[in-house]
C-alpha positions in Angstrom: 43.8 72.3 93.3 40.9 72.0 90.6 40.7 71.7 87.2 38.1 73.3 84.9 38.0 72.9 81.2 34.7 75.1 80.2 33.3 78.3 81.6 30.8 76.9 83.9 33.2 74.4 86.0 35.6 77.4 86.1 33.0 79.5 87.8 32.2 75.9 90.2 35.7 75.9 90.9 36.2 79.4 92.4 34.2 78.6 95.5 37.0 77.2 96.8 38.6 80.1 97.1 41.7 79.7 94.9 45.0 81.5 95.4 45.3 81.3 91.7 43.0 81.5 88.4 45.3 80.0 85.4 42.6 81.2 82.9 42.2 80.8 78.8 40.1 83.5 77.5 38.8 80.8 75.0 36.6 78.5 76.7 34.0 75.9 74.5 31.2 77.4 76.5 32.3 81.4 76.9 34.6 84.3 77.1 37.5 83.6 80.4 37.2 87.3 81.0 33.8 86.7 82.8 36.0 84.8 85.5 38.2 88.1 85.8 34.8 89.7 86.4 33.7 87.7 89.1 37.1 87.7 90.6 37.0 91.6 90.9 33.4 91.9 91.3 33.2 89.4 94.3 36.6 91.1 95.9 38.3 87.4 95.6 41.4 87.1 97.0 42.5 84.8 94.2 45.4 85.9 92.0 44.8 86.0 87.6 47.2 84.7 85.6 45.4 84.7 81.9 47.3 82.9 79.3 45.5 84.0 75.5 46.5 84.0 71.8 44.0 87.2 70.8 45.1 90.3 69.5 46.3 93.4 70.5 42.7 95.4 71.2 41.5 92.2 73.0 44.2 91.9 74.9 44.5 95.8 76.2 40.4 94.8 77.3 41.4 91.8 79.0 44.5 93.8 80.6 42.0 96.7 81.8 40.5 94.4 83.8 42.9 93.6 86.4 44.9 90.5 85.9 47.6 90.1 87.9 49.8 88.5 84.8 48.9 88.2 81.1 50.8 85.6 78.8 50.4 85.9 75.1 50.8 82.6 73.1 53.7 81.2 72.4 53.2 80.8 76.0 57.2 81.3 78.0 56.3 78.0 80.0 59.3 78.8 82.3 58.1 81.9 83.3 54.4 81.2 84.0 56.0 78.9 86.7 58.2 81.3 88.3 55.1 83.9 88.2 53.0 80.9 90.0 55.8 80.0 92.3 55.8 83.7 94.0 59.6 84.3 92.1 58.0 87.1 89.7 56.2 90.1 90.7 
């Protein structure tokens, strides 16, 4: 499991290969969505979970671009770990 707190680790970090992206649109150096990008663009395997406190037309963007789950903030803590745990589809 890695851990990546701006834009540029995230995009370090999916060379391993991860099963999941956990992914803030808000990063201090960029936009999240570019990670969604390179997830679909690059055919990744990796499941998106993107967790995000923007409004409504932001959101219908980030949602057009394929995540597998979006969480608007207040974030339902319980349910972002069933969704990562396989017990929500």
């Amino acid at each position: 499991m890695s851990e990546a707190g701006t834009l540029a680790e995230a995009f370090s970090a999916l060379s391993q290969g991860p099963d999941w992206v956990r992914l803030y649109l808000m990063l201090p150096d960029g936009c999240g969505s570019r990670i969604i990008k390179k997830v679909a663009d690059d055919r990744m395997p990796s499941k998106v979970c993107v967790i995000t406190g923007c409004g409504p037309e932001k959101l219908d963007q980030v949602r057009a671009m394929g995540p597998q789950f979006v969480f608007k903030k207040p974030l339902d803590v319980c349910r972002l770990l069933d969704v990562l745990a396989g017990e929500v589809e």
